[in-house]
Every structure is written in C-alpha cells, then in structure tokens.
N, C-alpha and C positions, 0 to 999 in steps of 0.2 A: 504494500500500500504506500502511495507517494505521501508525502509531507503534506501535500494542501488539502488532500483526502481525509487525512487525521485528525487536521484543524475544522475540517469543516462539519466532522465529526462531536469533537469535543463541546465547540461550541450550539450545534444543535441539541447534543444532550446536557449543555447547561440550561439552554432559556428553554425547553419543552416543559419541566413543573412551572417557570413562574408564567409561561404562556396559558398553560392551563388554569394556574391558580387565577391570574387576573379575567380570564372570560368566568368562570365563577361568580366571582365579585359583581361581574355585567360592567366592567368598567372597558368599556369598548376604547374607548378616545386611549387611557393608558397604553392600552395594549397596540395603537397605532403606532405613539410615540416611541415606545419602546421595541418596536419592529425597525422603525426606521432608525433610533440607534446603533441598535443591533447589526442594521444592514451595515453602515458607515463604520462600525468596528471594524466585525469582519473584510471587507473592503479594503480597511488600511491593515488589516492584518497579511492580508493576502497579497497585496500588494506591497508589501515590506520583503516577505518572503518571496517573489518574483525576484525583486533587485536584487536580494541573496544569492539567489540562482545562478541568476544572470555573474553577478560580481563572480561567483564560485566556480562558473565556466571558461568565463573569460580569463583568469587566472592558471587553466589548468592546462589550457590552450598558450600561452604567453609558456609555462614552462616547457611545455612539450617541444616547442617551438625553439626553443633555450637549448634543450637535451639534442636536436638534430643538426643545432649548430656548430657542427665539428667538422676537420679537416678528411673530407674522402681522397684518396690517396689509391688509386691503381697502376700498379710496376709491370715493365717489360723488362727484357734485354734485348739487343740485336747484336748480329754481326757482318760485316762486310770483308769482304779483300777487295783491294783498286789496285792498279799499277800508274802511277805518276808518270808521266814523259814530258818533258821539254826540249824544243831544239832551236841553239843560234845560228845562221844562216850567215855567212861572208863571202864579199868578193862573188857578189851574181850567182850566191847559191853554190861557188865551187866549191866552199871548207864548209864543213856544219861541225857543229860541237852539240852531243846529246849531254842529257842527264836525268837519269830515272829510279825511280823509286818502288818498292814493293811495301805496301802501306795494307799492315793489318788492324782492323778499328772492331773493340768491341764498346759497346755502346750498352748503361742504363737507364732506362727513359721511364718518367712519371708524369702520369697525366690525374691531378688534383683538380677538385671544388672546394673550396674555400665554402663550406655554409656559412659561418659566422658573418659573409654579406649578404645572407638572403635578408630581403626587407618585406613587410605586410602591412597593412590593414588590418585593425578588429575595428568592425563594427556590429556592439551588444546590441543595439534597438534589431538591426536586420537579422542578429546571429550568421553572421559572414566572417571571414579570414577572406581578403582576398591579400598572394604574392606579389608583390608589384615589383620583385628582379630578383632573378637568379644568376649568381655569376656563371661568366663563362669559364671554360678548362683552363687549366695553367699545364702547360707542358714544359718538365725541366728534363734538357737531354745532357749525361757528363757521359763521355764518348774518351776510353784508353786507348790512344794511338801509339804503336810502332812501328816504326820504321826498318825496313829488311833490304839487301841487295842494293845500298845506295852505289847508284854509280856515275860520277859527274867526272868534268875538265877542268882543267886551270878556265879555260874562258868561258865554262857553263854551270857555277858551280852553284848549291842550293843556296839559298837566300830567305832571308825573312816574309818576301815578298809569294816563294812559291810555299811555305808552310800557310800565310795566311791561304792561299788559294786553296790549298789540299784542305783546310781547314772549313771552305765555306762550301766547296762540293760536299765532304762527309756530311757536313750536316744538313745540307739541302736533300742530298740521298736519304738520309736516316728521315728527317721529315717526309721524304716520299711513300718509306716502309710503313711507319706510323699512320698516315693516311689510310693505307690500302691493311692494315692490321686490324685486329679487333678491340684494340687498347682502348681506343676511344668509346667505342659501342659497348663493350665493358665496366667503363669509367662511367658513364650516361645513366647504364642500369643501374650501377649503385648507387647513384645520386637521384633516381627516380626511386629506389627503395628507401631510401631514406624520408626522402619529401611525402612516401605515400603513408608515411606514420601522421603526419599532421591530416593527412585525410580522412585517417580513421578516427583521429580523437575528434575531429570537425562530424563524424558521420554518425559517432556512438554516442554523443550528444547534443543530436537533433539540429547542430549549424551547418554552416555551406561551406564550399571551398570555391573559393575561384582565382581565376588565373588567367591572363590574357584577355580579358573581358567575357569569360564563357565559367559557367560552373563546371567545373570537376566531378566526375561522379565516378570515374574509375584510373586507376594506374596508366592503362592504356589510353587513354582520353589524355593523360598526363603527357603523356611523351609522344602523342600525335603533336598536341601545341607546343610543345618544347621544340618541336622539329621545323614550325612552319618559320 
C-alpha cells in the first residue's frame, strides 16, 4: 500500500465517529464546516507528501547520475611493420644516395568517455531528465617504435626531419586500423550501458528520459540518436 493510500486511510477513520456523532446531534451546518476543513487538511497533507516524493526522486536520480559519472576506458593494441625509403637525386639523376629503414611499431591505443561531462536537465513539475551533451571519444595512441636494418650515406643520412615523417605516417596508419577496428563500437556500447542505468532509474520511477529532443524508451533508441 502506497503512502497516500495510508493517509487517506487514517484520516477517514479519524473523522467517521465524529461524522456520525455530529449528524446525531442534526447539526447539519457543523458537519458542512467540518467536511470542508477536513477537505483542506487533507489536501495540504497530500500535497506536502507529493513535494516529498517528488524532492525524494529527484535526489535519487541526481545521485545515480553522480555514480555513472566515471571515466569508460576501452584498450587495444596494434601492430605494424613499414619499410622507410628515401632517395637524393644528383647531377640529372646520374648519382642517387638511398637510405632506409625497417621500422617495427607496436602501438597501445584507448579510446575513453569522460562521463563526469555529461550534463542534464531535471525537471520535477514534468518528471523529465533530459541529457543535453555527451562527450565525444578521447582516443590516446602511445605507439613503441624500433628501428631495424638502418641503412643510409654520408649525403643521405637520417634526420630529425624523416623520424618526424615516419612518425606522422605510423600514426595516420594506426588511426586508419582504429577506424576500421571495433574499439570504437566497443567503446560506444559501454558508454550506452552505462547511460542506460539512468534510464532505468528515470523508468522505475515513473519519469522520462530524453535526449536529442525525443524521449528514450529503450537502449536501442539510445544509440540510434547517439549515431545521427
């Protein structure tokens, strides 16, 4: 039995002897007056106990909201082999000087949600949460390179110039794997499980969830709008 059920209980079994005593008496008018007090108790009693509710809600959702605010964190590895080549050309192409490299990269890569920047809306009169941003991924790639079979000239020799290059291929490649990997779609689903916690405390006490300007009503529904 709910809370307002109990109350509404109690106090009909207060005022039913002095309802009956006062028709007894034939004191009709009394017995008006004291209906309509009765009503405006009740009323502000019931009405106290709503804003409880509500306050009681609102608070349980604000922590829950708190609890999912944590760092989701999903890890790969990769790896790659490249071969480096450069060549200087002289004298119309007749002398060339190579120099090359056998370049092994193994690569850690994380792709993070920061919750602690999801931001919302409560609003108690409509009983709503609505998200109003989720961040995006954070992708941190630390990438161990070695170098094997270096083989350069006095007039071709390596340079700070070709590591930063070897440096901005590996990671434009590594970003390619990533892409085409399921780290990200992985990453996505744990941060749709996460967020689908607030959907159930929003669902097991009777409020709404919305998001992108549409209510939520499922996980999938979640990550359909997450995608558009």
């Amino acid at each position: 039995m709910s809370r307002t059920s109990s109350t509404e209980t109690d106090i009909k079994n207060m005022l039913t002897p002095l309802v009956q005593a006062l028709i007894r008496s034939g004191k009709i008018l009394y017995i008006v007056l004291f209906l309509i007090i009765a009503f405006l108790v009740y009323q502000l009693w019931t009405k106290k106990e709503g804003t409880l509710s509500v306050e009681y809600d609102t608070a349980l959702i604000q922590e829950q909201i708190k609890n999912v605010g944590k760092l989701v964190v999903t890890e790969g590895h990769f790896s790659q082999v490249m071969t480096y080549k450069d060549q200087k050309k002289y004298f119309a192409n007749l002398i060339t000087f190579d120099k090359k490299a056998l370049v092994i990269i193994n690569a850690d890569v994380t792709v993070a949600f920061d919750l602690s920047k999801v931001t919302y809306d409560i609003d108690a009169k409509n009983k709503t949460v609505t998200i109003t941003n989720i961040p995006k991924e954070e992708i941190k790639i630390s990438p161990e390179i070695k170098y094997y079979n270096i083989d350069q000239s006095t007039f071709n020799e390596f340079t700070g110039d070709d590591y930063n290059k070897i440096n901005k291929i590996i990671k434009a490649n590594l970003v390619q794997k990533i892409d085409k990997s399921t780290l990200k779609s992985n990453a996505k689903n744990r941060l749709i499980s996460e967020l689908s916690k607030i959907l159930i405390v929003t669902n097991s006490m009777g409020w709404a969830l919305k998001y992108d300007g549409e209510i939520v009503e499922s996980n999938a529904q979640l990550n359909k709008q997450m995608a558009n």
